[in-house]
HTML snippet that shows the backbone in 3Dmol.js (N, CA, C, O; Angstrom):
<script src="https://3Dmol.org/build/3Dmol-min.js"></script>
<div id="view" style="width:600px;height:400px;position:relative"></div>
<script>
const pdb = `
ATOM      1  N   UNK A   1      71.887 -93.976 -44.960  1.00  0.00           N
ATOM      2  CA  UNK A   1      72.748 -93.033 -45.636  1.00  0.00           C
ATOM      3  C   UNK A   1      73.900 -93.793 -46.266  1.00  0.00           C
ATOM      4  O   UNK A   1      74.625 -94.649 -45.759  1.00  0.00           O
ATOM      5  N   UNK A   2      73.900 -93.384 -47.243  1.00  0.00           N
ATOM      6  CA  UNK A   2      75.440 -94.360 -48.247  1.00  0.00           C
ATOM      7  C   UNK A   2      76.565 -93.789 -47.732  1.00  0.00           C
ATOM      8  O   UNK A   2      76.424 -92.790 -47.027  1.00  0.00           O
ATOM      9  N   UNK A   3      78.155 -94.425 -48.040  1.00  0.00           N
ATOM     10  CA  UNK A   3      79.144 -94.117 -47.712  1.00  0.00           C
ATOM     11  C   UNK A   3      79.300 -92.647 -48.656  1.00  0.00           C
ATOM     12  O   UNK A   3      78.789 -92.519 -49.768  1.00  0.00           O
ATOM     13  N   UNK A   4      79.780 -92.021 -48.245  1.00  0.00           N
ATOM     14  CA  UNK A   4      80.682 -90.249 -48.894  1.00  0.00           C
ATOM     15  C   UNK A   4      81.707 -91.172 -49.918  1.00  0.00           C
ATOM     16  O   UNK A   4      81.855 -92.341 -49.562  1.00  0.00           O
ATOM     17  N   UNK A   5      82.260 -90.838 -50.878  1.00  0.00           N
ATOM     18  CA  UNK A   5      83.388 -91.220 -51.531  1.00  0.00           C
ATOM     19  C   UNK A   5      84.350 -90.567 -51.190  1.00  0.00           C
ATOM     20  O   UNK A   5      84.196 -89.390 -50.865  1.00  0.00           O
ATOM     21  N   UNK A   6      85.131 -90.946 -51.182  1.00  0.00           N
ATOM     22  CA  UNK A   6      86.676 -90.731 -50.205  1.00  0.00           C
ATOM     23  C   UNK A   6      87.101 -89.081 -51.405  1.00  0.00           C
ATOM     24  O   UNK A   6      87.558 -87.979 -51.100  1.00  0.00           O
ATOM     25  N   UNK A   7      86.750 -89.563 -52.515  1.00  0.00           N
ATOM     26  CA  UNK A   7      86.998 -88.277 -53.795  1.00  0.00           C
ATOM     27  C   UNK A   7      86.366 -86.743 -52.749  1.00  0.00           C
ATOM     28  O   UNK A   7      86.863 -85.702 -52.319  1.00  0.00           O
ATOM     29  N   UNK A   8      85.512 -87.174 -52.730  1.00  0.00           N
ATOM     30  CA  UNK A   8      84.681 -86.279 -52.446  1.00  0.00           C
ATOM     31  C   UNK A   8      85.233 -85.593 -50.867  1.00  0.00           C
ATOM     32  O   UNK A   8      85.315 -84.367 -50.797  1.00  0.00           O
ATOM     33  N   UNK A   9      85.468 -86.148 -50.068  1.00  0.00           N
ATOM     34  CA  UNK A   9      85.638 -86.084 -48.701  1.00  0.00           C
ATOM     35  C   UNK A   9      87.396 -85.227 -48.665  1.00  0.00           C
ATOM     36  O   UNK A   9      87.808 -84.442 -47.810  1.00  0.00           O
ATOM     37  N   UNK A  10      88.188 -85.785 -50.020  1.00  0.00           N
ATOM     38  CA  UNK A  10      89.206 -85.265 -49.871  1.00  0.00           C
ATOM     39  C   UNK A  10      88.782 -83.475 -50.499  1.00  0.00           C
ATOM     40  O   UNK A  10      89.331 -82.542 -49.914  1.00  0.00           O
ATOM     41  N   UNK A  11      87.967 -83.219 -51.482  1.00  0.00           N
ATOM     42  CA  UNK A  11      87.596 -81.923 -51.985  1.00  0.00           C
ATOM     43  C   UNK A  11      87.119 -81.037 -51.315  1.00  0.00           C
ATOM     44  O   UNK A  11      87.179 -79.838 -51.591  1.00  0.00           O
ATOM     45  N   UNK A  12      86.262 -81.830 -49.767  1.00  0.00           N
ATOM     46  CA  UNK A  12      85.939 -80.570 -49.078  1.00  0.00           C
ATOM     47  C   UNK A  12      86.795 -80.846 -48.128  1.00  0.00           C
ATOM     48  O   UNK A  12      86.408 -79.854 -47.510  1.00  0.00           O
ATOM     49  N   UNK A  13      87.454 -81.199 -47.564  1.00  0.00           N
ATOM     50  CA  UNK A  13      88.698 -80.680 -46.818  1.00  0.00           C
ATOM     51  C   UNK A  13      89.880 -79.956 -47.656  1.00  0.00           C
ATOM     52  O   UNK A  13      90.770 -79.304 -47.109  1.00  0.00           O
ATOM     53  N   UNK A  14      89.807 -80.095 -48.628  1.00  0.00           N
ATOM     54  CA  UNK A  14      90.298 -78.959 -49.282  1.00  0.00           C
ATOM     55  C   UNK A  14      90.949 -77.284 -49.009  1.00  0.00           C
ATOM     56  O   UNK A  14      90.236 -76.374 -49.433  1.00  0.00           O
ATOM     57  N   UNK A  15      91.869 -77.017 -48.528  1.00  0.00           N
ATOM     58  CA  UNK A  15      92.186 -75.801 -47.615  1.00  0.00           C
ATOM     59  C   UNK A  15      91.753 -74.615 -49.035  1.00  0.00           C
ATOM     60  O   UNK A  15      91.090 -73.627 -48.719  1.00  0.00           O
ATOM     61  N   UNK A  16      92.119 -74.770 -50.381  1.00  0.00           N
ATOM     62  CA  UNK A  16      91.799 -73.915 -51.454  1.00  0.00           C
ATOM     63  C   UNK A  16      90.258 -74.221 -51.940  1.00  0.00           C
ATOM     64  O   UNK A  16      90.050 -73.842 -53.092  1.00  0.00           O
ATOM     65  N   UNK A  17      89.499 -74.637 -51.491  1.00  0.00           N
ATOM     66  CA  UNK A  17      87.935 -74.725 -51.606  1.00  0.00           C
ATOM     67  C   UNK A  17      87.521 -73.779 -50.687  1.00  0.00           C
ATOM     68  O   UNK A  17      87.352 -74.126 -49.518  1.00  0.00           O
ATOM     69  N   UNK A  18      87.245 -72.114 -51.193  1.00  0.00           N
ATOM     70  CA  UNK A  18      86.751 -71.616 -50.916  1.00  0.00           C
ATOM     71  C   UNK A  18      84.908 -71.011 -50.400  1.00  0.00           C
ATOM     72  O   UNK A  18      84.125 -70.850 -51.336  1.00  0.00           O
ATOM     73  N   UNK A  19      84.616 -70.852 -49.576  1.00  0.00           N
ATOM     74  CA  UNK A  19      82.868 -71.015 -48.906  1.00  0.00           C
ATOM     75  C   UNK A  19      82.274 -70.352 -49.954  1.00  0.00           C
ATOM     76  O   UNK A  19      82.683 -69.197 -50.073  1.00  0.00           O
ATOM     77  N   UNK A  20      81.298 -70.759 -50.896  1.00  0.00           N
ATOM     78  CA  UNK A  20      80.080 -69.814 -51.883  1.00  0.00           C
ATOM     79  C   UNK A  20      78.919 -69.794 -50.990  1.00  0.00           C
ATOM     80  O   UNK A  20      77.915 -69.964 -51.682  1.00  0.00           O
ATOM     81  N   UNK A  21      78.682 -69.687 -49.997  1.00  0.00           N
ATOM     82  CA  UNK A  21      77.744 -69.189 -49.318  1.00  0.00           C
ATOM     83  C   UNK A  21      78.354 -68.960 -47.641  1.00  0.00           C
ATOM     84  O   UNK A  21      79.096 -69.549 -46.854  1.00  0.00           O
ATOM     85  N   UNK A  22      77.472 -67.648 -47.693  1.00  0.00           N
ATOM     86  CA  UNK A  22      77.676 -67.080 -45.818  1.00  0.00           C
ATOM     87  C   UNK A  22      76.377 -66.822 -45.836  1.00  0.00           C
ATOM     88  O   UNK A  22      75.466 -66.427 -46.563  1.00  0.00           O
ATOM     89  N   UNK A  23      76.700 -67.300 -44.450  1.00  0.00           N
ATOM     90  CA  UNK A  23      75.074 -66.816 -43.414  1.00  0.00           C
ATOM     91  C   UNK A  23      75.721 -65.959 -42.538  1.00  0.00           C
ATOM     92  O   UNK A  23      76.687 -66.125 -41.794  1.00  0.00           O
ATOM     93  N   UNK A  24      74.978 -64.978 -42.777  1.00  0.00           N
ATOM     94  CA  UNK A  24      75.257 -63.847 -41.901  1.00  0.00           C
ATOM     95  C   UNK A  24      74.154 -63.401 -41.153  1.00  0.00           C
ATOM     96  O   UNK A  24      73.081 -63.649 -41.703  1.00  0.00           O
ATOM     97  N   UNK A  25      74.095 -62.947 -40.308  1.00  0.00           N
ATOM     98  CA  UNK A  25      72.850 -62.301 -39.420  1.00  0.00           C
ATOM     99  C   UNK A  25      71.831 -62.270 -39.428  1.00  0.00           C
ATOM    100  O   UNK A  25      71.153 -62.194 -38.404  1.00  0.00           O
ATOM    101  N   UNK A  26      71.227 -62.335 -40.977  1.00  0.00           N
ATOM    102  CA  UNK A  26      69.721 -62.532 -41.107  1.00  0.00           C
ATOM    103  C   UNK A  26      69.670 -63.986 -40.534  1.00  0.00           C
ATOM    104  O   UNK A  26      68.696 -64.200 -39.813  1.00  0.00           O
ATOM    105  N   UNK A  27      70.381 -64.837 -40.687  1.00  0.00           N
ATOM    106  CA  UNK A  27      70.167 -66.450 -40.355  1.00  0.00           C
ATOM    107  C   UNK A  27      69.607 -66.577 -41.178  1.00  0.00           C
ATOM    108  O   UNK A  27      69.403 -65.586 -41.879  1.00  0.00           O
ATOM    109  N   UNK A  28      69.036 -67.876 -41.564  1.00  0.00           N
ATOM    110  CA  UNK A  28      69.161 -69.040 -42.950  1.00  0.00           C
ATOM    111  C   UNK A  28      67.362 -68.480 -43.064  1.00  0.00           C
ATOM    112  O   UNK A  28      66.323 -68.542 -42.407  1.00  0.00           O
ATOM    113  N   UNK A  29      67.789 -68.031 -44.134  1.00  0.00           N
ATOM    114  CA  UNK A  29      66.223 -67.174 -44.936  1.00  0.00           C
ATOM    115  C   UNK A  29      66.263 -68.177 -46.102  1.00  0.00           C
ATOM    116  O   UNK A  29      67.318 -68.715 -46.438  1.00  0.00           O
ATOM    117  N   UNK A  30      64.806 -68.472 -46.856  1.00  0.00           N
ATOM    118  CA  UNK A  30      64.976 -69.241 -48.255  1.00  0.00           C
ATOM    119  C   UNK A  30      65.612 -68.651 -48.832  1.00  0.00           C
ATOM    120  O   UNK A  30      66.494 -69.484 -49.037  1.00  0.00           O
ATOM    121  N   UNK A  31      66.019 -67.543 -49.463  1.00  0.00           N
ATOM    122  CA  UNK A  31      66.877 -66.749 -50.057  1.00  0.00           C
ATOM    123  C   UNK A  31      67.848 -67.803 -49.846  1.00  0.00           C
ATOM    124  O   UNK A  31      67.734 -68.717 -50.662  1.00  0.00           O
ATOM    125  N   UNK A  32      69.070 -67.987 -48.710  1.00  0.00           N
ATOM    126  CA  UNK A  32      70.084 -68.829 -48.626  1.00  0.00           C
ATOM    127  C   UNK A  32      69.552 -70.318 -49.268  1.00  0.00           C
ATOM    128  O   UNK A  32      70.022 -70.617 -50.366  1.00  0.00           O
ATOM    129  N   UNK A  33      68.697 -71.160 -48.701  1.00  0.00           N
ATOM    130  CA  UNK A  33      68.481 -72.290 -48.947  1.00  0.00           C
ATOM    131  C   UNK A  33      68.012 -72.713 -50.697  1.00  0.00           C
ATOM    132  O   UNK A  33      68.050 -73.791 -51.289  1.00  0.00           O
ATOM    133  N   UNK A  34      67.620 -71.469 -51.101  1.00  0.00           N
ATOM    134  CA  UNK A  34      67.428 -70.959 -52.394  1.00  0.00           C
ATOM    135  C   UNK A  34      68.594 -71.682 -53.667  1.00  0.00           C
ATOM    136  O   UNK A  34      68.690 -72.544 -54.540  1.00  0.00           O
ATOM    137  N   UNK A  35      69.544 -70.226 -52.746  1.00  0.00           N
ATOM    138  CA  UNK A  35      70.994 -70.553 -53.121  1.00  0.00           C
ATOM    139  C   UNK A  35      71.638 -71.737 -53.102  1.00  0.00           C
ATOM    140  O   UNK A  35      72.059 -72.240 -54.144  1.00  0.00           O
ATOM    141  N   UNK A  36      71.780 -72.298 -51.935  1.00  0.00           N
ATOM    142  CA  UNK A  36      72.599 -73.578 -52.077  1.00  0.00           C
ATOM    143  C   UNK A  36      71.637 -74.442 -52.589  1.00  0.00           C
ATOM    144  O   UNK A  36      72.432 -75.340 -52.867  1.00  0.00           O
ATOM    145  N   UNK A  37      70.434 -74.941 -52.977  1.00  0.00           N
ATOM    146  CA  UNK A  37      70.008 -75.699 -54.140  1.00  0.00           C
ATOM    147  C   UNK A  37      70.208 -75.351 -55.246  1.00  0.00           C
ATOM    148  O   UNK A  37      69.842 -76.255 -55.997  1.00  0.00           O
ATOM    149  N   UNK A  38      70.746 -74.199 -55.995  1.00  0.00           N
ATOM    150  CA  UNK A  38      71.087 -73.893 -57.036  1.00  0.00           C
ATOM    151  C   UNK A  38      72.140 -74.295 -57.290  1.00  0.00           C
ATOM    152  O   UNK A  38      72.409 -75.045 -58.228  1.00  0.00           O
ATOM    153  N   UNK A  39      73.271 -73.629 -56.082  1.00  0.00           N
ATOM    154  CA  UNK A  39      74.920 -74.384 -56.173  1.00  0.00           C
ATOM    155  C   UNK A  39      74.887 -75.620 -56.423  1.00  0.00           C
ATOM    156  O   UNK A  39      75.453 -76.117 -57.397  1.00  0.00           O
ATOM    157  N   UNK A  40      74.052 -76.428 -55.358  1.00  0.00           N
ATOM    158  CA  UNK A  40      74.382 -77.966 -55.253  1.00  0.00           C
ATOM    159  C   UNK A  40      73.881 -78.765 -56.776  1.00  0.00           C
ATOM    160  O   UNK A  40      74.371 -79.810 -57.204  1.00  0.00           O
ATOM    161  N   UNK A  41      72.825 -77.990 -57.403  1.00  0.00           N
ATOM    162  CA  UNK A  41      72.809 -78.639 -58.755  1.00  0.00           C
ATOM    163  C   UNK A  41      73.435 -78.224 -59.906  1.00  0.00           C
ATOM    164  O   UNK A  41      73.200 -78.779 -60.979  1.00  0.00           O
ATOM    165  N   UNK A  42      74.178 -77.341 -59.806  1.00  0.00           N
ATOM    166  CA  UNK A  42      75.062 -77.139 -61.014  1.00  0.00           C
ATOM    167  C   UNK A  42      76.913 -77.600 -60.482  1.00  0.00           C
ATOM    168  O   UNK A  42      77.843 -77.752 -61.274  1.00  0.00           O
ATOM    169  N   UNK A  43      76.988 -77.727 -59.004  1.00  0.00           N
ATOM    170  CA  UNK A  43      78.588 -77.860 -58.796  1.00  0.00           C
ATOM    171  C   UNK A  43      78.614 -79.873 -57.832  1.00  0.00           C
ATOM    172  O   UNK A  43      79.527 -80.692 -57.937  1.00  0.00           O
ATOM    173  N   UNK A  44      77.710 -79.989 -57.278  1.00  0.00           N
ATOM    174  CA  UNK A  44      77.361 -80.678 -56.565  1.00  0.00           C
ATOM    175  C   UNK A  44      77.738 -80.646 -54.975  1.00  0.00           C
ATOM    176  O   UNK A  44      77.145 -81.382 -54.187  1.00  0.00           O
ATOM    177  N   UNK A  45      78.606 -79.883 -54.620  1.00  0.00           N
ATOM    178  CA  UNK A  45      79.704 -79.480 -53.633  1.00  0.00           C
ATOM    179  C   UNK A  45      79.650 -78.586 -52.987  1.00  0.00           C
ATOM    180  O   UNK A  45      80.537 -77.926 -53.530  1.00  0.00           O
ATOM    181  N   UNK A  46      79.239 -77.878 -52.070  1.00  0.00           N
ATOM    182  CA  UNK A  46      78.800 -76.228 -51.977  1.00  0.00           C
ATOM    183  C   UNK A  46      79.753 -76.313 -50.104  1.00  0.00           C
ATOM    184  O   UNK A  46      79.544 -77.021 -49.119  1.00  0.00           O
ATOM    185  N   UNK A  47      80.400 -75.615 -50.289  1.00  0.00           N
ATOM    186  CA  UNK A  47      81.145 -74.800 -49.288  1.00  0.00           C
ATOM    187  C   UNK A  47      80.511 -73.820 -48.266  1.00  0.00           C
ATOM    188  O   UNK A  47      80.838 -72.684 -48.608  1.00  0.00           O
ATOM    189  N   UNK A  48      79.619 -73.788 -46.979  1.00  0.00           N
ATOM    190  CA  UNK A  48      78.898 -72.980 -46.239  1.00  0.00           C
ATOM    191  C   UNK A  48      80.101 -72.714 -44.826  1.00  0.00           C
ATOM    192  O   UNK A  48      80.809 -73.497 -44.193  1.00  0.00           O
ATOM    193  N   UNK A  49      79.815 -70.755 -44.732  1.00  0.00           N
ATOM    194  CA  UNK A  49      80.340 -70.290 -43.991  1.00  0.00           C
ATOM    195  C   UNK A  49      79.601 -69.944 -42.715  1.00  0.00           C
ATOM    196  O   UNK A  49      78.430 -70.052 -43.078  1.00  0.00           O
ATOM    197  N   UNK A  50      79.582 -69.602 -41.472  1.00  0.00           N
ATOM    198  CA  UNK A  50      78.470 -69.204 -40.631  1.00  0.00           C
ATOM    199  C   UNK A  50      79.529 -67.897 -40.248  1.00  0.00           C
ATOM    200  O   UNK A  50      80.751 -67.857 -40.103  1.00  0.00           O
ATOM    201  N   UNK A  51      78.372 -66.772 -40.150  1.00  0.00           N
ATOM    202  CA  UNK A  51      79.714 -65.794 -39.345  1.00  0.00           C
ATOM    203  C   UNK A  51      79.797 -66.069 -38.098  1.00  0.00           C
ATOM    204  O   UNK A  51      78.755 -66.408 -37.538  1.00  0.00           O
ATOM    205  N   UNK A  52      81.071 -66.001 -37.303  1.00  0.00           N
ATOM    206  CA  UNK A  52      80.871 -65.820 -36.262  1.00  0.00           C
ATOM    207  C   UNK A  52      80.288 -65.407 -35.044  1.00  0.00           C
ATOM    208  O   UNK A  52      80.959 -64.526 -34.507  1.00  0.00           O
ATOM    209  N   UNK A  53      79.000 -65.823 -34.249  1.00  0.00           N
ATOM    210  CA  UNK A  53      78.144 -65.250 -33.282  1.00  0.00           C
ATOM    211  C   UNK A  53      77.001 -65.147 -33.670  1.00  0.00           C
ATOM    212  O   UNK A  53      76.101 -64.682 -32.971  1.00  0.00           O
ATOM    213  N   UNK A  54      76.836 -65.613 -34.979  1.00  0.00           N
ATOM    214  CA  UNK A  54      75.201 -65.489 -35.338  1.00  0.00           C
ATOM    215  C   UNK A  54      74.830 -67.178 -34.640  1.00  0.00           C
ATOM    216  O   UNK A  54      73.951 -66.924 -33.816  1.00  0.00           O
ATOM    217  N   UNK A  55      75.002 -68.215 -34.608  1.00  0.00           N
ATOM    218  CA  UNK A  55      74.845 -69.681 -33.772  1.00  0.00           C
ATOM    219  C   UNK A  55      75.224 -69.947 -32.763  1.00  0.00           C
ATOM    220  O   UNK A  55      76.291 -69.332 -32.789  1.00  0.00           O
ATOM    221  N   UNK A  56      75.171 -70.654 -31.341  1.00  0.00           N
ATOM    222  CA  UNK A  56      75.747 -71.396 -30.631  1.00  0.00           C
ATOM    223  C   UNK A  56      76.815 -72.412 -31.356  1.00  0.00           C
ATOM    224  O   UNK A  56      76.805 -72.628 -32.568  1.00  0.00           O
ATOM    225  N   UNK A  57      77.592 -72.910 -30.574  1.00  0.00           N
ATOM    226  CA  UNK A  57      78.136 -74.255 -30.987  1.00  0.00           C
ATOM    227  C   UNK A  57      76.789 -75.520 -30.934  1.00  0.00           C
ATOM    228  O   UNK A  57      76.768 -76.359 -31.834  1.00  0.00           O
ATOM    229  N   UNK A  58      76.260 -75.537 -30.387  1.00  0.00           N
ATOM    230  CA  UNK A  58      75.181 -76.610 -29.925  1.00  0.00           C
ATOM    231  C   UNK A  58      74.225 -76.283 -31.133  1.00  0.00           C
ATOM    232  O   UNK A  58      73.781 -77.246 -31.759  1.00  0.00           O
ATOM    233  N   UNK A  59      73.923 -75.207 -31.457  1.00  0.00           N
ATOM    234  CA  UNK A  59      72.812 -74.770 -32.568  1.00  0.00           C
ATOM    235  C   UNK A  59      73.517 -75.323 -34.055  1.00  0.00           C
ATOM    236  O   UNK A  59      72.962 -76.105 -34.827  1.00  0.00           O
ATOM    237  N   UNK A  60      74.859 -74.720 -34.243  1.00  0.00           N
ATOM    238  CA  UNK A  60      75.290 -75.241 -35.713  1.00  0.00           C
ATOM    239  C   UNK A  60      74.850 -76.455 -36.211  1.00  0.00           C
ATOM    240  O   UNK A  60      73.977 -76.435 -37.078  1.00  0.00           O
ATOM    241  N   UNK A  61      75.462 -77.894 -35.674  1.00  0.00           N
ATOM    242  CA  UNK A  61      74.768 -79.072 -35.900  1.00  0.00           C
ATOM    243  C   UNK A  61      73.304 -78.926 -35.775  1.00  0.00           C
ATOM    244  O   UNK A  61      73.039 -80.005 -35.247  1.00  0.00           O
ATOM    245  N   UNK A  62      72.461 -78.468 -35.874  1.00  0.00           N
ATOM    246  CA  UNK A  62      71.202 -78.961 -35.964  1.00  0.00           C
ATOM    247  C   UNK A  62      70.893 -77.506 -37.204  1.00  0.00           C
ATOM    248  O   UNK A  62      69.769 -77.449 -37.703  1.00  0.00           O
ATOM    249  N   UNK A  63      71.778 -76.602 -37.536  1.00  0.00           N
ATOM    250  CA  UNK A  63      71.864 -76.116 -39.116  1.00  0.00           C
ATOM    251  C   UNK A  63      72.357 -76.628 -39.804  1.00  0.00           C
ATOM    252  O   UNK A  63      71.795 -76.735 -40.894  1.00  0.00           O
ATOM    253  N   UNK A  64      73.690 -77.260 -39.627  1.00  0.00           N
ATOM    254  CA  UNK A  64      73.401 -78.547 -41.164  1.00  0.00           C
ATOM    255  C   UNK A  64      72.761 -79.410 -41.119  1.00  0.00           C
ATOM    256  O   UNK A  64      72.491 -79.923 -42.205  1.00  0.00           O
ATOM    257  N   UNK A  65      72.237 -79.971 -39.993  1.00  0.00           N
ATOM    258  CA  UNK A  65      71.015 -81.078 -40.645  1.00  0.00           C
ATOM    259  C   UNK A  65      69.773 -80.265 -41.082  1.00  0.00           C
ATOM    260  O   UNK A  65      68.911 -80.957 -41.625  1.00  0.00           O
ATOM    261  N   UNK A  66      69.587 -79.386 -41.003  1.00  0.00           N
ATOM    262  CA  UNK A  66      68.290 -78.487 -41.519  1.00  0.00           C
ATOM    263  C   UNK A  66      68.470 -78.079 -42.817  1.00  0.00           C
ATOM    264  O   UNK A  66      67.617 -78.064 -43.705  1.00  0.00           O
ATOM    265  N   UNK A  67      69.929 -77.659 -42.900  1.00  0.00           N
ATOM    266  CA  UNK A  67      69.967 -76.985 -44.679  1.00  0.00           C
ATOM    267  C   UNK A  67      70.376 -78.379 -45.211  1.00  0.00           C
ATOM    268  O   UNK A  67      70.072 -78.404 -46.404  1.00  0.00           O
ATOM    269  N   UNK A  68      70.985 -79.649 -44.798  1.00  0.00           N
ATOM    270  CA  UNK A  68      70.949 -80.879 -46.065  1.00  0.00           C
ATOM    271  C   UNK A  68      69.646 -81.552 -46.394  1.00  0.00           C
ATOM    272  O   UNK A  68      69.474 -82.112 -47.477  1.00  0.00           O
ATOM    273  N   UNK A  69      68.448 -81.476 -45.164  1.00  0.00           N
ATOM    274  CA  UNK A  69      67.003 -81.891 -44.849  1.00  0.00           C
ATOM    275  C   UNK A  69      66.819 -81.156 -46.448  1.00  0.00           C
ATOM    276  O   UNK A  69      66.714 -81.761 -47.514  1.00  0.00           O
ATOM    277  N   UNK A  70      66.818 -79.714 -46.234  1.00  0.00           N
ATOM    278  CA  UNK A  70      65.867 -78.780 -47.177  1.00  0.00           C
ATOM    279  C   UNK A  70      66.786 -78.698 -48.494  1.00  0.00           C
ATOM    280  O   UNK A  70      66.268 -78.006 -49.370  1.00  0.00           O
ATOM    281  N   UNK A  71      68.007 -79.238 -48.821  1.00  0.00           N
ATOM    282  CA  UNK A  71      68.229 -79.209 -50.019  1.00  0.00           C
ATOM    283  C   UNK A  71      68.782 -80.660 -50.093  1.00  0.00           C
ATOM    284  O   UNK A  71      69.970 -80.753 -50.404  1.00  0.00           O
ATOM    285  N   UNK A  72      68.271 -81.509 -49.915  1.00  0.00           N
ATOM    286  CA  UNK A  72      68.296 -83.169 -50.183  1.00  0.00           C
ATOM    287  C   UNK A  72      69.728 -83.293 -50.469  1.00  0.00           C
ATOM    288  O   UNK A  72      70.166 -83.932 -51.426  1.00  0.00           O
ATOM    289  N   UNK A  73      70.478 -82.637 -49.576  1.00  0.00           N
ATOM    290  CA  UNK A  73      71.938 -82.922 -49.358  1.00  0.00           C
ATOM    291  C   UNK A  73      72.578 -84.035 -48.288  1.00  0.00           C
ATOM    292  O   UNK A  73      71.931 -84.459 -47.330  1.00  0.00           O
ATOM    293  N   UNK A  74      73.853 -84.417 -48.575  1.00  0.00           N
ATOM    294  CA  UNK A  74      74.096 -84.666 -47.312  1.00  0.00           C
ATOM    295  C   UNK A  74      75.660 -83.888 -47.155  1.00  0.00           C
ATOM    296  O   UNK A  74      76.525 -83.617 -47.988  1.00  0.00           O
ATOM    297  N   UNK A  75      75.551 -83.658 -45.523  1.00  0.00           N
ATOM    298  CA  UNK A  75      76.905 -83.009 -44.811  1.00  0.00           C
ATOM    299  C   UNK A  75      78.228 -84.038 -44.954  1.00  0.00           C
ATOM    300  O   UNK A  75      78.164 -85.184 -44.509  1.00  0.00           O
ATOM    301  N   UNK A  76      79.494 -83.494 -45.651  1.00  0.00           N
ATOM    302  CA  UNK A  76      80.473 -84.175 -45.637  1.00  0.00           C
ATOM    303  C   UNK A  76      80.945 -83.821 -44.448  1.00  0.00           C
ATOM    304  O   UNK A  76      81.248 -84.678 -43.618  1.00  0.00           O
ATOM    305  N   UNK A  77      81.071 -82.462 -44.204  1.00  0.00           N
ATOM    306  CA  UNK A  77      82.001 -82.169 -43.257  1.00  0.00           C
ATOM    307  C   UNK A  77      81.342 -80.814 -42.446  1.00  0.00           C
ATOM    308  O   UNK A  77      80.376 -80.238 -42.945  1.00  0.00           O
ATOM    309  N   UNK A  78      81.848 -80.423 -41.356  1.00  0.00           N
ATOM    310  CA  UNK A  78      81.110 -79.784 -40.606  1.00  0.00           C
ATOM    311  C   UNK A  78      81.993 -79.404 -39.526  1.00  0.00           C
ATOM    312  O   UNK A  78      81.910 -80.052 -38.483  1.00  0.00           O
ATOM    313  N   UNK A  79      82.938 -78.327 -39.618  1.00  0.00           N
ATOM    314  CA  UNK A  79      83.906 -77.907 -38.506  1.00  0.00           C
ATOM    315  C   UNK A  79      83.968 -76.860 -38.153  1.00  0.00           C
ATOM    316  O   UNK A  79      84.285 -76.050 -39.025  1.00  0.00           O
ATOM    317  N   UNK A  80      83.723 -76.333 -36.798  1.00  0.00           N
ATOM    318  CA  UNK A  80      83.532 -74.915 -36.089  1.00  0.00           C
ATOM    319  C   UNK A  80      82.422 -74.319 -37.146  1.00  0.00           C
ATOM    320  O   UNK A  80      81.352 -74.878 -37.385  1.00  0.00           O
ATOM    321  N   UNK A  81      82.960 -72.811 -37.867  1.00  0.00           N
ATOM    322  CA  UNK A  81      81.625 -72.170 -38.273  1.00  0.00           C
ATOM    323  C   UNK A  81      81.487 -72.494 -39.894  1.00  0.00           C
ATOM    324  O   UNK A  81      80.841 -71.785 -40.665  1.00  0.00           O
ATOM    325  N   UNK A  82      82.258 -73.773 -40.299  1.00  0.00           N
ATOM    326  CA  UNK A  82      82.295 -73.980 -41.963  1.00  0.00           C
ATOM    327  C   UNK A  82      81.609 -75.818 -42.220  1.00  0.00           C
ATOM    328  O   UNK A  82      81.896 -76.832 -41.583  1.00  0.00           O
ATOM    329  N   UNK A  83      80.888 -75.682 -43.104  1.00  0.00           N
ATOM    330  CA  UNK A  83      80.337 -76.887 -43.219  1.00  0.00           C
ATOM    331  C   UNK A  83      80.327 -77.654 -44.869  1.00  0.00           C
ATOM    332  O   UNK A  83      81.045 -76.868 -45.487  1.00  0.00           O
ATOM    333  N   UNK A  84      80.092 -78.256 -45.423  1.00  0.00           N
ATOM    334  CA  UNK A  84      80.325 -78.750 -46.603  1.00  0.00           C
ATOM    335  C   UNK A  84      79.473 -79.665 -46.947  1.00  0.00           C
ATOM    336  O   UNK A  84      79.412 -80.690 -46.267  1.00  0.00           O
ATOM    337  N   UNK A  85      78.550 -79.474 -48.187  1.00  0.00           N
ATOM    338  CA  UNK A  85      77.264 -80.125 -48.637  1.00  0.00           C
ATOM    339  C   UNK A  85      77.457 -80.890 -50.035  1.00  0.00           C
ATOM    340  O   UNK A  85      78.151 -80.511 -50.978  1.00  0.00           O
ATOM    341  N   UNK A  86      76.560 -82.238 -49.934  1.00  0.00           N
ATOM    342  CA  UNK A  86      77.550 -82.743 -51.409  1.00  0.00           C
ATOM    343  C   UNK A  86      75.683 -83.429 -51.676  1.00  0.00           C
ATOM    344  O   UNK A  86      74.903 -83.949 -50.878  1.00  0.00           O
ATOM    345  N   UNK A  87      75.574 -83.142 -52.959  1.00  0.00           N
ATOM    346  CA  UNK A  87      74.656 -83.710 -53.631  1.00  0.00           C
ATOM    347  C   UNK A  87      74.566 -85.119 -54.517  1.00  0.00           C
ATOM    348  O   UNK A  87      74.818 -85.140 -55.722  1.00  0.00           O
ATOM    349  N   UNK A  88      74.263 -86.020 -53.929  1.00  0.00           N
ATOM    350  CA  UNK A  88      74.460 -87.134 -54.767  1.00  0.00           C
ATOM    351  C   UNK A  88      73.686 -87.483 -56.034  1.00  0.00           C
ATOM    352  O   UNK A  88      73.866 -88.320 -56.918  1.00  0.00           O
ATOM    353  N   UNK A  89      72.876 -86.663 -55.839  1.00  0.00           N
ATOM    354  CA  UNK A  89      72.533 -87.046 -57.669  1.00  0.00           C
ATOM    355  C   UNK A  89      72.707 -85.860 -58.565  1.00  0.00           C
ATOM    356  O   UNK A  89      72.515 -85.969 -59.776  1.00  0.00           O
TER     357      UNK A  89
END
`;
const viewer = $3Dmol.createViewer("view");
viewer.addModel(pdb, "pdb");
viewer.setStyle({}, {cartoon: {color: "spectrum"}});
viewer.zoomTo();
viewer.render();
</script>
């Protein structure tokens, strides 16, 4: 895995970078994974929310490695129920 660019790392910690995608209750349907391959190729950056109580803590990490797996992303950041996906090409 290559280094994140520091550019990048400062944009999704970003407190005004608002989440374009929630998973809510249905849990991660292609519909979602749909979506954030669409985001990630027109913005490169995509902001993911989880609602509260739909995951474990122990389960989240192994949903962002599943949604960067399925949209050839990788995770910048990943804290409590908000995570952040950056497309390198």
């Amino acid at each position: 895995m290559s280094e994140i660019p520091s550019s990048i790392k400062k944009q999704a910690m970003d407190r005004n970078f608002q989440p374009s995608v929630r998973i809510g209750k249905t849990g991660i349907t292609e519909n979602i994974v749909d979506e954030i391959r669409g985001q990630l190729a027109k913005r490169k950056l995509v902001k993911i929310k989880i609602n509260k109580g739909i995951y474990d803590r122990e389960d989240r990490s192994q949903v962002w490695d599943y949604l960067s797996q399925e949209t050839s992303s990788v995770v910048v950041m990943a804290r409590g129920n908000v995570g952040v996906l950056w497309s390198k090409s």
